[in-house]
C-alpha positions in Angstrom: 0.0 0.0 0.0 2.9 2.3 1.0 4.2 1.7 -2.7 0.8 2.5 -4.5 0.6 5.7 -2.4 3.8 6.8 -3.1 3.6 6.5 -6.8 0.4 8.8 -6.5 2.4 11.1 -4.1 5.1 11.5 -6.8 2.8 11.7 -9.8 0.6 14.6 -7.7 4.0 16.6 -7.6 5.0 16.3 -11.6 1.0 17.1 -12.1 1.3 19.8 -9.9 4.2 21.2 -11.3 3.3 20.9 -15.1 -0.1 22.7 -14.3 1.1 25.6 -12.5 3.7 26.5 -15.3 0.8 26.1 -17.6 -0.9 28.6 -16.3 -0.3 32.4 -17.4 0.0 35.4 -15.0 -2.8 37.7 -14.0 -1.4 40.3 -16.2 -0.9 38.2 -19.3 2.0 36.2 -20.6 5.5 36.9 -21.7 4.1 37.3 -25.2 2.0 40.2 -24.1 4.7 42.1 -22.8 6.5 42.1 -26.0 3.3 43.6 -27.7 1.9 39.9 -28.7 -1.0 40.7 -28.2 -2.9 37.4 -29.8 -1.5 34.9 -27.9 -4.5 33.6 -25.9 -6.3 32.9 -29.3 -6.8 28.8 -29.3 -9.1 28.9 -25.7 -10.8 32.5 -26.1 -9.8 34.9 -23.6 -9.8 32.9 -20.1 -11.0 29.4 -21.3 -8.5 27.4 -20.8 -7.6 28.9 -17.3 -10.8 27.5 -15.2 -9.5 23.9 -15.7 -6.4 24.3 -15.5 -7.6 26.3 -12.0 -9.4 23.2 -11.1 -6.6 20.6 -11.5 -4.5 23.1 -9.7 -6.7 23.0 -6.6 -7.3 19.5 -6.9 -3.7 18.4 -7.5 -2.3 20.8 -4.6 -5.2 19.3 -2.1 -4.2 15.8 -2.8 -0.4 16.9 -2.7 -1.0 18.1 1.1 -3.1 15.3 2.2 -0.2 13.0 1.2 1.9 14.6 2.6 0.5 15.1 5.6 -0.6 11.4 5.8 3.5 10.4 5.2 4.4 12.6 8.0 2.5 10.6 10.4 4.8 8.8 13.1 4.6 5.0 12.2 3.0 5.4 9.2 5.6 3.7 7.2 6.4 0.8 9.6 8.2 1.1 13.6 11.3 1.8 12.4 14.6 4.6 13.4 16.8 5.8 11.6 19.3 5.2 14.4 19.0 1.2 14.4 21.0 -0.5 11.8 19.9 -3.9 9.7 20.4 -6.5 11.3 22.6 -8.5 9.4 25.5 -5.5 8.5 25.7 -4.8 12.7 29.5 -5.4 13.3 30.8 -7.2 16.6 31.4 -4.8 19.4 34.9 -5.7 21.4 34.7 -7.6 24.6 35.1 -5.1 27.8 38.5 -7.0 28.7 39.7 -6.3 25.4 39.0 -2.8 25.7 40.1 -2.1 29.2 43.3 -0.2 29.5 46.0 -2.1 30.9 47.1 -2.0 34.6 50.2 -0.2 35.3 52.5 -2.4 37.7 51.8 -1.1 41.8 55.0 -0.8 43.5 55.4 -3.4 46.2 55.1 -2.0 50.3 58.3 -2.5 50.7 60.0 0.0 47.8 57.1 2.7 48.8 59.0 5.8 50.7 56.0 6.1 53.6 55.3 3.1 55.7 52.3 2.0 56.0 50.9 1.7 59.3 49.3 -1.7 60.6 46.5 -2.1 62.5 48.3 -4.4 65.3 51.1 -1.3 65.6 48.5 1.7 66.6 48.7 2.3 70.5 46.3 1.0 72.5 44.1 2.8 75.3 
């Protein structure tokens, strides 16, 4: 279904496009400007301008409600753009692998401070 719609969705938009350039400006064409002053000759005056209206109207309403309908969360299926496929997800490294190593301690005895042992502290 989500295929059908989007062909319509696309076709709306090259409809849409071809009718609007179609249509000529309130104040005539480019022809007019130049002092052509016939151009409008093959529909009368206006008539080819209320159809191409019409299909205008009609092509821009189905435009918005597709796109509108598209831009609905979960429309298209559950999915994020975050998540990756499932099969091109690469291994992550085990935590001992990435740990950093462990510098060697110093044994007590090298240490410059003693260290004090419970069994030395005074007594009261």
């Amino acid at each position: 279904m989500i295929y059908v719609l989007t062909t319509i969705y696309v076709v709306a938009c090259v409809f849409l496009i071809l009718v609007v350039l179609l249509q000529s400006g309130k104040g005539g064409d480019v022809a007019a400007a130049f002092g052509g002053a016939g151009s409008q000759t093959a529909f009368g005056p206006r008539g080819a301008q209320k159809p191409l209206e019409k299909a205008t109207v009609i092509a821009a309403v189905l435009f918005m409600l597709l796109a509108l309908l598209f831009s609905l969360p979960g429309f298209n299926g559950p999915r994020s753009v975050v998540s990756e496929r499932p099969g091109t997800a690469q291994p992550s490294p085990s935590p001992a692998a990435s740990a950093p190593a462990v510098a060697a301690s110093p044994t007590p005895a090298a240490s410059a401070t003693p260290v004090a042992s419970p069994s030395a502290s005074p007594q009261k």
